[in-house]
KEZA-243159 format. One record per atom (N, C-alpha, C, O, CB): residue in one letter; atom name; z negated, y negated, x. Coordinates in nm, 4 decimals. Glycine has a CB too. Example, Ala and Ser with C-alpha at 12.3 -4.5 7.8 and 13.67 -1.06 7.14 Angstrom:
2
a/N/-0.7800/0.5690/1.3190
a/CA/-0.7800/0.4500/1.2300
a/C/-0.7800/0.3300/1.3200
a/O/-0.8465/0.3319/1.4236
a/CB/-0.9046/0.4473/1.1308
s/N/-0.7080/0.2250/1.2850
s/CA/-0.7140/0.1060/1.3670
s/C/-0.7870/-0.0030/1.2900
s/O/-0.8039/-0.1138/1.3409
s/CB/-0.5725/0.0598/1.4084
//
This chain:
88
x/N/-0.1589/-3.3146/0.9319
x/CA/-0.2295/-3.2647/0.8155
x/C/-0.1868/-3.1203/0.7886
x/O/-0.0697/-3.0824/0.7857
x/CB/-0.2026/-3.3543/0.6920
x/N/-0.2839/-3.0516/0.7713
x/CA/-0.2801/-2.8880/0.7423
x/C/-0.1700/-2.8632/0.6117
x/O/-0.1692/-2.9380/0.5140
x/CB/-0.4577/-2.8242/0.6920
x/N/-0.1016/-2.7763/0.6229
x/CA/-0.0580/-2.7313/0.4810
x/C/-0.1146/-2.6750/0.4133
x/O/-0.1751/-2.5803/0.4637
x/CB/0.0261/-2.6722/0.4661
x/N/-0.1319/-2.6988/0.2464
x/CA/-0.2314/-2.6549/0.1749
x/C/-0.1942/-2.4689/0.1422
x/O/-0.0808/-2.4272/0.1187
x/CB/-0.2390/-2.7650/0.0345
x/N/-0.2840/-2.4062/0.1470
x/CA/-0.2735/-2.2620/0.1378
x/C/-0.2312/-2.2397/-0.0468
x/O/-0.2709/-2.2908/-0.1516
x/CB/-0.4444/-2.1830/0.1983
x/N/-0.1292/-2.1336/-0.0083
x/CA/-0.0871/-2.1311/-0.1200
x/C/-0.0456/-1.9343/-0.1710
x/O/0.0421/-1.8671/-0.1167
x/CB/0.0417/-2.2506/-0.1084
x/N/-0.1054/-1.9033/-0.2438
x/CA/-0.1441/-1.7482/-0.2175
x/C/-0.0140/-1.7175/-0.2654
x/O/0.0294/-1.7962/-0.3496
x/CB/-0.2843/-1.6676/-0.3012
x/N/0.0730/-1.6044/-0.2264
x/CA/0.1867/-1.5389/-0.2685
x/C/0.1596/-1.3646/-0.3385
x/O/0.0922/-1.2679/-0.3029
x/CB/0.2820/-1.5431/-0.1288
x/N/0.2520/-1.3935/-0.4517
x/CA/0.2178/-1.2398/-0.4976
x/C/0.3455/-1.1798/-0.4947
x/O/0.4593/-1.2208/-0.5178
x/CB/0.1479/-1.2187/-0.6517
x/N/0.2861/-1.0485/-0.4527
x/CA/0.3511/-0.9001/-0.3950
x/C/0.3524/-0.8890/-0.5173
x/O/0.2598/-0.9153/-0.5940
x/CB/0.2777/-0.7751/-0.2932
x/N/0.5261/-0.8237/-0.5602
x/CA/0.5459/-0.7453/-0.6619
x/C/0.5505/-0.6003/-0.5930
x/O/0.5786/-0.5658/-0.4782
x/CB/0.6722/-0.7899/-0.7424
x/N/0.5100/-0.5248/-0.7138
x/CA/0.5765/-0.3964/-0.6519
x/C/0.6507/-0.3186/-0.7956
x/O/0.6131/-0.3452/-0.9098
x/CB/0.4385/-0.2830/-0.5643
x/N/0.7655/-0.2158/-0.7628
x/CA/0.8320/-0.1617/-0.8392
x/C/0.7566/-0.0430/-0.9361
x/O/0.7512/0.0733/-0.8961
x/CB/0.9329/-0.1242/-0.7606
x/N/0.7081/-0.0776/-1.0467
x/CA/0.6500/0.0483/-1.1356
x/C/0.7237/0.1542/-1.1864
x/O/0.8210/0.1358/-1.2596
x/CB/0.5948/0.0071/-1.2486
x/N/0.6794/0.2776/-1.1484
x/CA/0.7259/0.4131/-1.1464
x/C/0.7051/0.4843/-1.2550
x/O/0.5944/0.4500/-1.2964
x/CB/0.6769/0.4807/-1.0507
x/N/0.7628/0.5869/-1.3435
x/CA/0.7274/0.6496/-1.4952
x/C/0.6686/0.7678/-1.4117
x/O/0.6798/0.7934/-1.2918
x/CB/0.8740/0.6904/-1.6294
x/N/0.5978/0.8366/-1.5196
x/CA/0.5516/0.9709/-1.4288
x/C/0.6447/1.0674/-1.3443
x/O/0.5995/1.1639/-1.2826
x/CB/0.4901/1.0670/-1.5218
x/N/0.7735/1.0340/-1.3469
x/CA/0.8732/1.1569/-1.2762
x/C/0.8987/1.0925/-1.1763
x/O/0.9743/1.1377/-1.0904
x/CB/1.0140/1.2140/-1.3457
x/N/0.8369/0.9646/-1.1654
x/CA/0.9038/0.8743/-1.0464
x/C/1.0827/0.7735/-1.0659
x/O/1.1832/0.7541/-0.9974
x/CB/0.9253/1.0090/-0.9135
x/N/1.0436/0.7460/-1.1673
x/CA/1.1803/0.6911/-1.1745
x/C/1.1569/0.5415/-1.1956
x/O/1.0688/0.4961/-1.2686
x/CB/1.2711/0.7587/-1.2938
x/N/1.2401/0.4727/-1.1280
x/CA/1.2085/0.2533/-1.1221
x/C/1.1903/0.2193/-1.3108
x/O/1.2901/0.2136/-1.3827
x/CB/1.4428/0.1117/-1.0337
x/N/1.0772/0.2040/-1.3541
x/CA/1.1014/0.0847/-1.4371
x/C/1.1350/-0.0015/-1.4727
x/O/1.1851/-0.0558/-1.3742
x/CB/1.0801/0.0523/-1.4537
x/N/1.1494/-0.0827/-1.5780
x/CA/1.2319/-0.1953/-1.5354
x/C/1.2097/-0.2836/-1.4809
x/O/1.2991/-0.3293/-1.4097
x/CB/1.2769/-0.2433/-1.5977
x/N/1.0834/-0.3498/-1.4868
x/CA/1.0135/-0.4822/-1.3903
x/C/0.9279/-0.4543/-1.3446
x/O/0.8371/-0.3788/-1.3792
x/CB/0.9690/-0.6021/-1.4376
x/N/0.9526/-0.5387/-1.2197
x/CA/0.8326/-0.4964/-1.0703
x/C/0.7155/-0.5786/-1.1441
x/O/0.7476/-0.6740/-1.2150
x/CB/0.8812/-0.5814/-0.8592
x/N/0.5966/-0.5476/-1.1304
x/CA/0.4495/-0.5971/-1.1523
x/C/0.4121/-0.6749/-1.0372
x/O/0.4281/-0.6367/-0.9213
x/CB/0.3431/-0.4798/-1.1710
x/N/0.3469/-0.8182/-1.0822
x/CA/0.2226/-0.7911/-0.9415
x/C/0.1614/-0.7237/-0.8802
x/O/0.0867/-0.6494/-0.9439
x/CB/0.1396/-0.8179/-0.9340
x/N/0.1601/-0.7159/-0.7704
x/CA/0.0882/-0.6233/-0.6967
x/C/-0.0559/-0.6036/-0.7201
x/O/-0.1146/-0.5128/-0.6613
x/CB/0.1042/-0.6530/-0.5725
x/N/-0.1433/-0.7157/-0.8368
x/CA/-0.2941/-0.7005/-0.8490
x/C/-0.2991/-0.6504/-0.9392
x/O/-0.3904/-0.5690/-0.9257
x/CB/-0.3815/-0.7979/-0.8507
x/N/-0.2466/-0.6397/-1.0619
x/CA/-0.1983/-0.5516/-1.1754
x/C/-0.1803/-0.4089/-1.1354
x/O/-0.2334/-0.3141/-1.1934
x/CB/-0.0656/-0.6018/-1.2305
x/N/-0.1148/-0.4023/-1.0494
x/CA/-0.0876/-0.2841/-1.0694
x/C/-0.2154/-0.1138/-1.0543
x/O/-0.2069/-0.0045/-1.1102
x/CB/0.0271/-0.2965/-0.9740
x/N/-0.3129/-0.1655/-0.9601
x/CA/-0.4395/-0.0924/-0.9541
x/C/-0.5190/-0.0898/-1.0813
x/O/-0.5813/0.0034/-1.1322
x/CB/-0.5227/-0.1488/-0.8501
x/N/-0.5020/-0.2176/-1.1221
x/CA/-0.6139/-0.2461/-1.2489
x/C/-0.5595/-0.2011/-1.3685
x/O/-0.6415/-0.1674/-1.4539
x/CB/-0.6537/-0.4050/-1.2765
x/N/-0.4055/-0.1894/-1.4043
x/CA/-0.3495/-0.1051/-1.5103
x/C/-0.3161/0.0364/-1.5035
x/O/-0.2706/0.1003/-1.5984
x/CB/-0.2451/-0.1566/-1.5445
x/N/-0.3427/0.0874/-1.3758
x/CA/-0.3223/0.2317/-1.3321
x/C/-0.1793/0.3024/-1.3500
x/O/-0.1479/0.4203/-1.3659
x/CB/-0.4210/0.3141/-1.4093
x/N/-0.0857/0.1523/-1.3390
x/CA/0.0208/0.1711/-1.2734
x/C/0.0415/0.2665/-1.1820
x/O/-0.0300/0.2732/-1.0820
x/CB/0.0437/0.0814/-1.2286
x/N/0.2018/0.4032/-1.2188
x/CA/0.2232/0.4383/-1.0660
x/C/0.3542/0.3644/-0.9832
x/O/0.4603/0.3216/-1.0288
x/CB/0.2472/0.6044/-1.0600
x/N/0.3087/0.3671/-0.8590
x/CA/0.3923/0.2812/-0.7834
x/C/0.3945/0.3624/-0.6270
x/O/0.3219/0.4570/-0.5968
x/CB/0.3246/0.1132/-0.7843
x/N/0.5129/0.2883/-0.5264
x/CA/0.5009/0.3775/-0.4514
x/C/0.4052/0.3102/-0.3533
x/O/0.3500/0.2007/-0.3652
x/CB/0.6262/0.4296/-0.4073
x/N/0.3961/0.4112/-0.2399
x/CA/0.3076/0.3788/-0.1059
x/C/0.3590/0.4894/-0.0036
x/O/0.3935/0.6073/-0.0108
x/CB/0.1240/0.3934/-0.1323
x/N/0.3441/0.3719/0.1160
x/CA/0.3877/0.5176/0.2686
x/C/0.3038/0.4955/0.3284
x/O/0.2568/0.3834/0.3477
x/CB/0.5284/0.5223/0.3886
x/N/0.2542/0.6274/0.3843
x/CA/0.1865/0.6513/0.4706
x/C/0.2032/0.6792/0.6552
x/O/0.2891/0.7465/0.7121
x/CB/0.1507/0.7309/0.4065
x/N/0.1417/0.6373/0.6879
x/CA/0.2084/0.6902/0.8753
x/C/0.1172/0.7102/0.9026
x/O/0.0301/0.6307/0.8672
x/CB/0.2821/0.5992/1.0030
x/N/0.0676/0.8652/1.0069
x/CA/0.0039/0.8922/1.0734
x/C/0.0180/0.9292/1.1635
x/O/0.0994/1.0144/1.1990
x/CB/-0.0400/0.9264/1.0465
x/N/-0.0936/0.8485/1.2502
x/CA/-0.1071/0.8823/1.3743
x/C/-0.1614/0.9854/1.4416
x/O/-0.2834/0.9983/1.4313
x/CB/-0.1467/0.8117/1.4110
x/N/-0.0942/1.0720/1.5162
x/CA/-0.1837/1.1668/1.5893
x/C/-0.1679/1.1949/1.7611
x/O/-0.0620/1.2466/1.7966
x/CB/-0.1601/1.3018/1.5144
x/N/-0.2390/1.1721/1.8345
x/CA/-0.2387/1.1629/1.9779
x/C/-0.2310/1.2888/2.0474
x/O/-0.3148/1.3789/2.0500
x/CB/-0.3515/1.0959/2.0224
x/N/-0.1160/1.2822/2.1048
x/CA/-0.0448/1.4404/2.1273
x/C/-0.1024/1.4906/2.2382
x/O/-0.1278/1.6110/2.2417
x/CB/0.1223/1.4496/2.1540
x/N/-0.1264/1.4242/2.3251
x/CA/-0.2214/1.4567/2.4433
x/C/-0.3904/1.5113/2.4219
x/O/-0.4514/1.6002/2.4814
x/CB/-0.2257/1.3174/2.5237
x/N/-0.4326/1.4222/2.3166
x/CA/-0.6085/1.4707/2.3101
x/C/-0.5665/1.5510/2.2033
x/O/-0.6417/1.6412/2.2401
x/CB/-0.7583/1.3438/2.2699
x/N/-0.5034/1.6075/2.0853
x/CA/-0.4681/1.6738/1.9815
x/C/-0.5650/1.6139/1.8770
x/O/-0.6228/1.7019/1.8133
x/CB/-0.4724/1.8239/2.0041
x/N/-0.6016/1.4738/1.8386
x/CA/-0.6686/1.4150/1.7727
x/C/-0.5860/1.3403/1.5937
x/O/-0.4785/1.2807/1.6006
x/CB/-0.7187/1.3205/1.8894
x/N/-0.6225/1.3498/1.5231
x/CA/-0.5367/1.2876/1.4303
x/C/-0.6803/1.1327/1.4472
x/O/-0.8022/1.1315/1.4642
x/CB/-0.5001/1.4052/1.2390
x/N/-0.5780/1.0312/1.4308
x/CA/-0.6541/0.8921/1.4009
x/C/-0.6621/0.8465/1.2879
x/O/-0.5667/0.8024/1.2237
x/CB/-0.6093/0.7890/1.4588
x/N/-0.7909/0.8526/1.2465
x/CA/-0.8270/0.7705/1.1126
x/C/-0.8836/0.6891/1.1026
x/O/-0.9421/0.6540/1.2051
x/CB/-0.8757/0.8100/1.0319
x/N/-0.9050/0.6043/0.9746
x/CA/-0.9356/0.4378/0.9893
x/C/-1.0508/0.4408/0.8963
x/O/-1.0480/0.5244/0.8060
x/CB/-0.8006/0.3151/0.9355
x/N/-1.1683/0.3474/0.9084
x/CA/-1.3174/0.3678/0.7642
x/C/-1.2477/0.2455/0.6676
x/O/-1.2267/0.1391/0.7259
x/CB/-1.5541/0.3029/0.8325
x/N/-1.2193/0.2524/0.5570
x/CA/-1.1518/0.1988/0.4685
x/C/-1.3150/0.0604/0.4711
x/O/-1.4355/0.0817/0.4848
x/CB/-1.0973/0.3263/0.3115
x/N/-1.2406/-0.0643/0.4521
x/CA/-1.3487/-0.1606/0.4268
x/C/-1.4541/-0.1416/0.3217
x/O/-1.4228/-0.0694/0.2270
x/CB/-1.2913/-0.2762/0.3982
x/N/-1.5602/-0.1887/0.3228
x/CA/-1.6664/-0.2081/0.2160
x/C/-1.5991/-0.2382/0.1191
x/O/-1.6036/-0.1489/0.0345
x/CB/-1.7708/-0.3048/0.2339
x/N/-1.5133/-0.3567/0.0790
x/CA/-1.4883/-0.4670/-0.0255
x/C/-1.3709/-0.3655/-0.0908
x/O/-1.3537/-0.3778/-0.2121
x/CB/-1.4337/-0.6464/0.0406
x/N/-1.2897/-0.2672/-0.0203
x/CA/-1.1822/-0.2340/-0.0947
x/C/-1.2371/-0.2067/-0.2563
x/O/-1.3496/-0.1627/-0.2800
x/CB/-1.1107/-0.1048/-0.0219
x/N/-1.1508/-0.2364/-0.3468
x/CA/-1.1400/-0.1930/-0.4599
x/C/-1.1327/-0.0555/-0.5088
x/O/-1.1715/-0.0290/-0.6226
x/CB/-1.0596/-0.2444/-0.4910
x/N/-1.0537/0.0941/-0.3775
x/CA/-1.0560/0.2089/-0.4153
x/C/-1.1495/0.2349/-0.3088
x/O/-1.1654/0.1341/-0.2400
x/CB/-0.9298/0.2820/-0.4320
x/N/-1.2269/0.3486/-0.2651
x/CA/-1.2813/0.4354/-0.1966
x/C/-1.3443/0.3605/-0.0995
x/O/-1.3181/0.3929/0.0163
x/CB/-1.1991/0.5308/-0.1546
x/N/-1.4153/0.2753/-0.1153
x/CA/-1.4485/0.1728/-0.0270
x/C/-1.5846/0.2467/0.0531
x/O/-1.6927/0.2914/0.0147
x/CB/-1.4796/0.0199/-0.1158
x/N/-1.5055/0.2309/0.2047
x/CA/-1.6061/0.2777/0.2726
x/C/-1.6132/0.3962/0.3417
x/O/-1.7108/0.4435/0.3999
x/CB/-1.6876/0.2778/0.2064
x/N/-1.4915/0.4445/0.3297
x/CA/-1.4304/0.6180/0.3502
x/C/-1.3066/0.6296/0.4326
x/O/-1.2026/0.5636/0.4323
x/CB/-1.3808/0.6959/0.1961
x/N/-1.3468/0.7330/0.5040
x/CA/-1.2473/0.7843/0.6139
x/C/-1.0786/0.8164/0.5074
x/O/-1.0523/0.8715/0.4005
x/CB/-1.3343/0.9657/0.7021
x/N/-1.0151/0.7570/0.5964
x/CA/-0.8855/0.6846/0.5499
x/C/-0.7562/0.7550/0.6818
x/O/-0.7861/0.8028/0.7913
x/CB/-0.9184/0.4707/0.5599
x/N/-0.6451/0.7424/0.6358
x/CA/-0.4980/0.7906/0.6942
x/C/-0.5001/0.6725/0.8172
x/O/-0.5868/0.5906/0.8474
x/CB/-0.3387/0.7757/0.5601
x/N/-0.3903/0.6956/0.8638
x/CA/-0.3947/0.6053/0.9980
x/C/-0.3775/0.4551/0.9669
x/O/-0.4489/0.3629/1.0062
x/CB/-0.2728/0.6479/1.1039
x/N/-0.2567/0.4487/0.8801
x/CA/-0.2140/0.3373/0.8354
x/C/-0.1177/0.3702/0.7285
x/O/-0.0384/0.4640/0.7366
x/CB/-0.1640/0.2578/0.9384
x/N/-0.1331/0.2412/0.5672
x/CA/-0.0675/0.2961/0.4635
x/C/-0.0056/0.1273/0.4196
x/O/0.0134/0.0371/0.5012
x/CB/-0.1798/0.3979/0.3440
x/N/0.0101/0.1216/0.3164
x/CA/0.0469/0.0161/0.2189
x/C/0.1317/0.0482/0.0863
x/O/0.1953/0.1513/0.0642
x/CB/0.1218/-0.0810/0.2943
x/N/0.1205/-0.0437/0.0184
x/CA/0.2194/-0.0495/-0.1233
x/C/0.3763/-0.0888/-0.0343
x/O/0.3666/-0.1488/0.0727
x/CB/0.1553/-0.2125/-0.2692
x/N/0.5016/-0.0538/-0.0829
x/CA/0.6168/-0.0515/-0.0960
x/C/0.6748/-0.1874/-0.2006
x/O/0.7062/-0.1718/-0.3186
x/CB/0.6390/0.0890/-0.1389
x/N/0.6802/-0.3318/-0.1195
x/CA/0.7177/-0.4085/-0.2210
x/C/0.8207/-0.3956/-0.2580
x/O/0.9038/-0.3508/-0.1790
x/CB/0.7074/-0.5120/-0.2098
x/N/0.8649/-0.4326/-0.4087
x/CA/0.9589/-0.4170/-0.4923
x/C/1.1238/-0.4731/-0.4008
x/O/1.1695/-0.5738/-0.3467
x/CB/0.9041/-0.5083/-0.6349
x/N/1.1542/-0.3642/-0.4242
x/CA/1.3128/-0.3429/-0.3840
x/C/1.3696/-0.2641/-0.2382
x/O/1.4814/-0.2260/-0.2037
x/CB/1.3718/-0.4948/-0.3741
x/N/1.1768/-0.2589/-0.1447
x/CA/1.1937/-0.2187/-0.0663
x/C/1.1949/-0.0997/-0.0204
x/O/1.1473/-0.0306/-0.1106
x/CB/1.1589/-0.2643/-0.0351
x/N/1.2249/-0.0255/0.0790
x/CA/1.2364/0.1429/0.0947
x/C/1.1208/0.1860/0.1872
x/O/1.0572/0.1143/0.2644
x/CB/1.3923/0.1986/0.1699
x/N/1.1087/0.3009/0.1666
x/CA/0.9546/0.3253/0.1952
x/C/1.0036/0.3204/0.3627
x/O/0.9228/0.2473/0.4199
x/CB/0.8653/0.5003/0.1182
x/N/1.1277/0.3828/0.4804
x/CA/1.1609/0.3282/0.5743
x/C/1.1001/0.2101/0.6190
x/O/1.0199/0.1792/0.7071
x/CB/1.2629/0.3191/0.5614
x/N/1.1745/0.1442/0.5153
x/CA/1.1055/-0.0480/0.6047
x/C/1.0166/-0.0758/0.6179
x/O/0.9629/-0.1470/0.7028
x/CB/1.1141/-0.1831/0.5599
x/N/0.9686/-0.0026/0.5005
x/CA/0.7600/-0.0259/0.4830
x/C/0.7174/0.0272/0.6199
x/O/0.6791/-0.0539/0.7042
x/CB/0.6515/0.1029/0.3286
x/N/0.7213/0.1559/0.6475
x/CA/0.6815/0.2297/0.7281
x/C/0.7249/0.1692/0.8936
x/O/0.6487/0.1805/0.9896
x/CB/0.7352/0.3631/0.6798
x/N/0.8299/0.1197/0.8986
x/CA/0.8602/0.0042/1.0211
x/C/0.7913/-0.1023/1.0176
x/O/0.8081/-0.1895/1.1027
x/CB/0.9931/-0.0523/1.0275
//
């Protein structure tokens, strides 16, 4: 018998405008919809041989910019974690 799916929520650490940790991490679905700042890393790719930078078309469904030429690869920074690990 299948295990029943069970959705997990991403906190992430909320930031004051200078960038400094708040005190409690938010859900991660909160945090777009309250216009929370929080962090995010970015990595880009660029192919050293063709001199190309690689970009990605952000999905239809996204909630921001849906549908638009996008960084190589990004994400939110869950709470406690360093933008390093993210980026690994």
């Amino acid at each position: 018998m299948a295990e029943p799916y069970v959705e997990q929520v991403e906190y992430r650490d909320i930031l004051t405008k200078i960038g400094k940790k708040s005190t409690f991490p938010s859900p991660g679905g909160d945090v777009h919809r309250d216009g929370d700042y929080h962090k995010a890393v970015h990595v880009w790719n660029f192919a050293e041989r063709t001199q190309e930078l690689l970009l990605q078309k952000r999905a239809d469904c996204k909630d921001s910019w849906p549908g638009l030429w996008d960084i190589s690869s990004a994400g939110h920074i869950s709470a406690g974690d360093s933008s390093l690990i993210t980026a690994q």
